[in-house]
C-alpha positions in Angstrom: -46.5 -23.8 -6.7 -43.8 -21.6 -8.3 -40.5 -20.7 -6.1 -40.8 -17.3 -5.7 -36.8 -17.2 -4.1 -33.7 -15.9 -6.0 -32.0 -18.5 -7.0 -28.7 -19.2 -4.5 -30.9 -17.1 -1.9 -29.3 -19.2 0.8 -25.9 -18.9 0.2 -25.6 -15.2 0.7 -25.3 -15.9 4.9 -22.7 -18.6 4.3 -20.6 -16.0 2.3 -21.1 -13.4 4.4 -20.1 -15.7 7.4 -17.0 -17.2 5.2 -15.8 -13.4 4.6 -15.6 -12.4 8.5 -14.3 -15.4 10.0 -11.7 -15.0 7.1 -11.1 -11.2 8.6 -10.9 -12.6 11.9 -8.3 -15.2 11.0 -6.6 -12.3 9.2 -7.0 -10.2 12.5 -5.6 -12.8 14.6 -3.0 -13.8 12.4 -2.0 -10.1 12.3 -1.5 -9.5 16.2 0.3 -12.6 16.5 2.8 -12.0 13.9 3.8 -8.8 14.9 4.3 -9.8 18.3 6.1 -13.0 17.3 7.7 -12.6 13.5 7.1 -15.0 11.0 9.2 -17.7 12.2 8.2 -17.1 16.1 4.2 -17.9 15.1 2.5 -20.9 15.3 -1.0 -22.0 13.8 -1.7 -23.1 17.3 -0.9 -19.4 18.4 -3.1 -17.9 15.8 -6.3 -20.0 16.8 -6.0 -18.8 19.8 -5.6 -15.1 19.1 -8.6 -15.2 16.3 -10.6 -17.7 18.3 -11.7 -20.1 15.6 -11.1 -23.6 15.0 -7.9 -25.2 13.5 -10.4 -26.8 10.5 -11.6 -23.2 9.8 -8.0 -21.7 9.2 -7.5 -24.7 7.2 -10.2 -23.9 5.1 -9.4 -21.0 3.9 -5.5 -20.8 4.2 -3.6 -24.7 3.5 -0.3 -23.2 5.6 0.6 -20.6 7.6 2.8 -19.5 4.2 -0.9 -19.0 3.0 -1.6 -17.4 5.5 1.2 -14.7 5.8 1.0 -13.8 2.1 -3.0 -13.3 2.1 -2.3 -10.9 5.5 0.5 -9.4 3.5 -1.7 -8.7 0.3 -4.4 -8.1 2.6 -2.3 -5.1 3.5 -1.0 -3.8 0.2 -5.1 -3.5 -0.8 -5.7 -1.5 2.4 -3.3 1.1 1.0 -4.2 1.3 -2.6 -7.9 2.0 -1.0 -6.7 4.7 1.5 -4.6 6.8 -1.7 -6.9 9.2 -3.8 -7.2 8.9 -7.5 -4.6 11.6 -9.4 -6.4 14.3 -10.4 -5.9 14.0 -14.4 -7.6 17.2 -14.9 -5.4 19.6 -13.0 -3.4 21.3 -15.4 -0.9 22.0 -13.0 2.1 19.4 -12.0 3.1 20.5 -9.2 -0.3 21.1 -7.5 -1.6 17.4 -9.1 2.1 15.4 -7.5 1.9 17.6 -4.1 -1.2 16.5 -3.2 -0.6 12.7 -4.7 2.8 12.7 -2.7 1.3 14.1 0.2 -0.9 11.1 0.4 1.1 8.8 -0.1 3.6 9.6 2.5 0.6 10.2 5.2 -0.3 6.4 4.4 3.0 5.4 4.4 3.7 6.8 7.4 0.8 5.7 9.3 1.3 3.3 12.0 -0.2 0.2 10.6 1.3 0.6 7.4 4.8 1.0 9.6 4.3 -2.6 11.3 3.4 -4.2 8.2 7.0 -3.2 6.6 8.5 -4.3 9.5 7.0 -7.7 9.0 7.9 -8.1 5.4 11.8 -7.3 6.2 11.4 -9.6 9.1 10.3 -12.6 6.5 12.2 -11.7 3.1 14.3 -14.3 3.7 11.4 -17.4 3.6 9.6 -14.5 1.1 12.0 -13.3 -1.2 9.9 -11.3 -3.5 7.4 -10.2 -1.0 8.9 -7.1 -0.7 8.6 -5.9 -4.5 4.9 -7.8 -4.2 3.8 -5.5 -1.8 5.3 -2.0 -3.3 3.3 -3.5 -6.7 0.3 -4.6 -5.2 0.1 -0.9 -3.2 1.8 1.9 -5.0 1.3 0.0 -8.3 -2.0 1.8 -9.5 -1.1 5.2 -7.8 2.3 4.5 -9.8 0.2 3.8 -13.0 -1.8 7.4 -12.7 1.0 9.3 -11.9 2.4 8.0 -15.5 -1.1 8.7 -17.0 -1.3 12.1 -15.6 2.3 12.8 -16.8 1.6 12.0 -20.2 -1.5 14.0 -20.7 0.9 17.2 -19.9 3.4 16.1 -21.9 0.8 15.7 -24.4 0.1 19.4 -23.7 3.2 20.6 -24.2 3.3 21.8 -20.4 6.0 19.1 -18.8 8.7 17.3 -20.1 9.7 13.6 -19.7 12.1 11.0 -21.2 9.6 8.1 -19.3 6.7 8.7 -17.3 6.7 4.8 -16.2 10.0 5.3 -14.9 9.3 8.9 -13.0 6.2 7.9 -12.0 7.6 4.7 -9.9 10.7 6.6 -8.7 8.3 9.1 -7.4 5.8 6.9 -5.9 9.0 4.7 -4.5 10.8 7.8 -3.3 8.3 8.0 -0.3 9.1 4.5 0.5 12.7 5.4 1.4 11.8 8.4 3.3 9.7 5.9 6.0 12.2 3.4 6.4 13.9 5.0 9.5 10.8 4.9 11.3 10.5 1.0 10.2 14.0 0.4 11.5 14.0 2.5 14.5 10.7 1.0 16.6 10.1 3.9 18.9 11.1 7.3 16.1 7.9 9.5 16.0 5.2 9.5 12.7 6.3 12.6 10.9 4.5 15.7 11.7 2.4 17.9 8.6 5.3 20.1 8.7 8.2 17.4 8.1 5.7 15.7 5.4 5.2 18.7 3.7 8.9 19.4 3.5 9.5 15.8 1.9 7.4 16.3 -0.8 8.9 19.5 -1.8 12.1 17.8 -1.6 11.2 14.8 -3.8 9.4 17.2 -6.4 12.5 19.5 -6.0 15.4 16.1 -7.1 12.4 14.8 -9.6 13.3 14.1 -13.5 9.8 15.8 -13.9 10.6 19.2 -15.7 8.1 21.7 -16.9 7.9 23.6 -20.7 10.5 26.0 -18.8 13.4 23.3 -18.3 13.2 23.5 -14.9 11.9 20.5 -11.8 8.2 20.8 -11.1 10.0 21.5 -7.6 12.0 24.2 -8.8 8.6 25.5 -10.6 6.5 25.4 -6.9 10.1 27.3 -5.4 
């Protein structure tokens, strides 16, 4: 009698069962290493939190170093998600980079995103390149259309640029600094529309993206 089953037809459940006890490791990792800091966890202390066994975690993750960085990239993908694509169509810079910046410094400033920076500074010194791992791994592709978008302008003859990598990172990066006071200063409110709005403006204002006219795409919006 012919098998009528996909081939594999039985390993879709044990995937699907690997994938969320690896989120709730993740999950439970997550809680316990804010609370605690890198060096303050123990494996013992995430098994309890995620409620699986000790052979599970070990399955998936050989050491809580494992561990920390799949959390910690875990992260940096949950951002590139939440940021829109660049709009490579709008003919206008200042429009296209507001509403780019503007996302990114709403992510950015969001809570989560907050607590996860806190826990990179806390481990840079067991993780010394975590830090520019993470700004890769989440601002990287945003960075990558912003230098796209700034080269089909150029291309246009309607903005000028010595390097669009380099202004595209600097502007991507430039929202990093502006969220670091909140990561250093636990109980500092998120930033309101209002105060994000006037960050942008700022960053657009000091950018080394000029338009045909010589002037800043910020000086253009003013």
């Amino acid at each position: 009698m012919p098998n009528d089953n996909p081939p594999h037809s039985d390993k879709r459940p044990h995937d699907l069962r690997s994938t969320l006890t690896k989120r709730q490791i993740l999950d439970g990792a997550r809680q316990v290493f804010l609370l605690n800091g890198y060096a303050g966890t123990s494996i013992d202390q995430i098994i309890n939190q995620s409620g699986v066994s000790k052979g599970s975690i070990y399955h998936h993750f050989d050491s809580k170093d494992a561990l920390f960085r799949a959390l910690i990239a875990a992260e940096a993908e949950r951002i590139a998600r939440a940021l829109p694509s660049v709009d490579q169509d709008d003919p206008d810079p200042c429009s296209a980079l507001r509403q780019i910046g503007l996302a990114v410094l709403e992510t950015l400033n969001n809570p989560a995103t907050i607590a996860t920076l806190r826990l990179i500074i806390g481990a840079l010194g067991r993780f010394p390149g975590l830090g520019e791992e993470f700004l890769r791994n989440s601002l990287g592709q945003t960075a990558e259309q912003i230098a796209a978008y700034l080269d089909l302008r150029a291309s246009a003859g309607s903005l000028r640029i010595r390097s669009s990598r380099a202004a595209a990172e600097e502007f991507a990066r430039q929202f990093m600094a502006h969220v670091m006071e909140r990561v250093l200063v636990p109980h500092k409110p998120c930033l309101t529309e209002a105060e994000c709005t006037a960050v942008v403006e700022d960053i657009l204002r000091n950018s080394d993206i000029r338009r045909d006219t010589g002037r800043t795409a910020g000086e253009q919006a003013s």
